[in-house]
N, C-alpha and C positions, 0 to 999 in steps of 0.2 A: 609870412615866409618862415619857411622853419627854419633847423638846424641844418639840416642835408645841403638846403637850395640854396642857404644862404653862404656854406661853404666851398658849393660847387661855382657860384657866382664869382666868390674872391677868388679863384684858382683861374677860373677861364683868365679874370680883368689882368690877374698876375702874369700870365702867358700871354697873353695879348700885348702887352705892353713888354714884355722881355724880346717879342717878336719884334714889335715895332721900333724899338732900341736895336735889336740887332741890325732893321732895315736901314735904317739911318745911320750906321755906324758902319755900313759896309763902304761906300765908299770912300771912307779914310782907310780904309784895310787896302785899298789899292793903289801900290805906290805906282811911281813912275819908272820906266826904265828898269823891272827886276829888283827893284831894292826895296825891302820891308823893312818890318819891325824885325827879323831875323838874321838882314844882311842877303848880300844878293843869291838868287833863287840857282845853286849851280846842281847837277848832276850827283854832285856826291850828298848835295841836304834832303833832296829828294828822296834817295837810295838810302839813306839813313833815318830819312819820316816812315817810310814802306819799310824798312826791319824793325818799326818801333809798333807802329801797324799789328805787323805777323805776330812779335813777340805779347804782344796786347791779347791778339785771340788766340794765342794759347795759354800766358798765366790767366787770364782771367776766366775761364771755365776752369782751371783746376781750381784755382783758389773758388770760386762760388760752388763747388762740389766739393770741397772741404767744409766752408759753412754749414752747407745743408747734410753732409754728413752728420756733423755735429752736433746739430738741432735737431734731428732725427733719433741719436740717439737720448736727448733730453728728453727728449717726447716720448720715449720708450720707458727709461727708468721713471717719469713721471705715471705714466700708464700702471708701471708694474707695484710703486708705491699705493697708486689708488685703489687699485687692485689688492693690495695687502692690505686696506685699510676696509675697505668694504667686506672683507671675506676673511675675518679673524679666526 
């Protein structure tokens, strides 16, 4: 076995088993009667998961388009460095 298949093996077993945790832990995740781990499930907790939601998908494409901004130009001044080094 190499390196690759034996990495690829520990990742599936690790997800498999995150899965199968998650399967078995779902029903403690359902309380009775509207009341969780969060307190009872009313109108306005809802309407506050859904603006956290919306707010989610818009910072987070700005913010990952600021990253790769960023990286992009590393990558350029690294370019332009090798470039001056090759071509004195």
């Amino acid at each position: 076995m190499n390196g690759r298949s034996s990495l690829l093996l520990r990742l599936s077993a690790a997800i498999g088993s995150i899965l199968l945790l998650a399967l078995c832990s779902a029903p403690a995740a359902l309380a009775a009667d509207g009341v969780g781990l969060g307190g009872r499930t009313t109108d306005k907790s809802i309407t506050f998961f859904c603006f956290g939601v919306i707010a989610l998908f818009i910072v987070l494409p700005i913010v990952l388009s600021l990253i790769q901004a960023r990286l992009e130009g590393r990558k350029e001044r690294m370019r332009e460095q090798l470039e001056r080094v090759r071509h004195p």
